[in-house]
N, C-alpha and C positions, 0 to 999 in steps of 0.2 A: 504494500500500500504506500500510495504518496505520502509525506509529511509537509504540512506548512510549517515553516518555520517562525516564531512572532517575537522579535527583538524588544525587548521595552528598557531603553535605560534610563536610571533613576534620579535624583539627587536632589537631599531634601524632600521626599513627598510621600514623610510618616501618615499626614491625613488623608491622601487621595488613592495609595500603590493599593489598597485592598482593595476597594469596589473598581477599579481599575483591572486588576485580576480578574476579579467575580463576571465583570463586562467581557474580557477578552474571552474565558473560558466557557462562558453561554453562547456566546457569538455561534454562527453559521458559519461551517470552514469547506462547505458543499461537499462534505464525503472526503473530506482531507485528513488525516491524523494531524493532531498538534502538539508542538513542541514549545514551550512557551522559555524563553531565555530572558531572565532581568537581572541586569548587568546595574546593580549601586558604585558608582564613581566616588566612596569615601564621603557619604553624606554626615551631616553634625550633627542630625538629630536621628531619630528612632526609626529615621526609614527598613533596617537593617532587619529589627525585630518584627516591624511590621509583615517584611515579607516573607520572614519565616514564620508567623504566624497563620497567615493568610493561605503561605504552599502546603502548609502541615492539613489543613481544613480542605482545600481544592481538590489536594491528593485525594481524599478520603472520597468525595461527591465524585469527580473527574479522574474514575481511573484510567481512562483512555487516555489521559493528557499526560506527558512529559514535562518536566518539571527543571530545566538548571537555573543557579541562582550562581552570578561572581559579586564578591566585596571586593572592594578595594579599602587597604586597612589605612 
């Protein structure tokens, strides 16, 4: 099966990256498998946790979906 691949990088955006996620991972990928990549550029606040809180959950609903996550420290 194909993968789409969906890049999202971050920085600064503790309040927005969850429903961000929630949004990409509902989304229509017309019969695509997804890989979803979010690349944090060393943000200063809690984006980090966020998004490993949010992939921890996504995982669970979305097991079709791929999951990589890069910090930058």
């Amino acid at each position: 099966m194909k993968t789409l691949s969906i890049v999202i990088p971050v920085y600064n955006e503790e309040k927005f990256i969850e429903k961000t996620l929630s949004v990409v991972c509902s989304s229509d990928s017309s019969g695509l498998e997804k890989e979803i990549i979010v690349i944090d550029d060393g943000s200063k606040d809690q984006t980090q946790t966020s998004i490993e809180k949010a992939v921890k959950v996504l995982k669970q609903e979305y097991k079709n979906i791929s999951f990589k996550t890069l910090f930058k420290k």
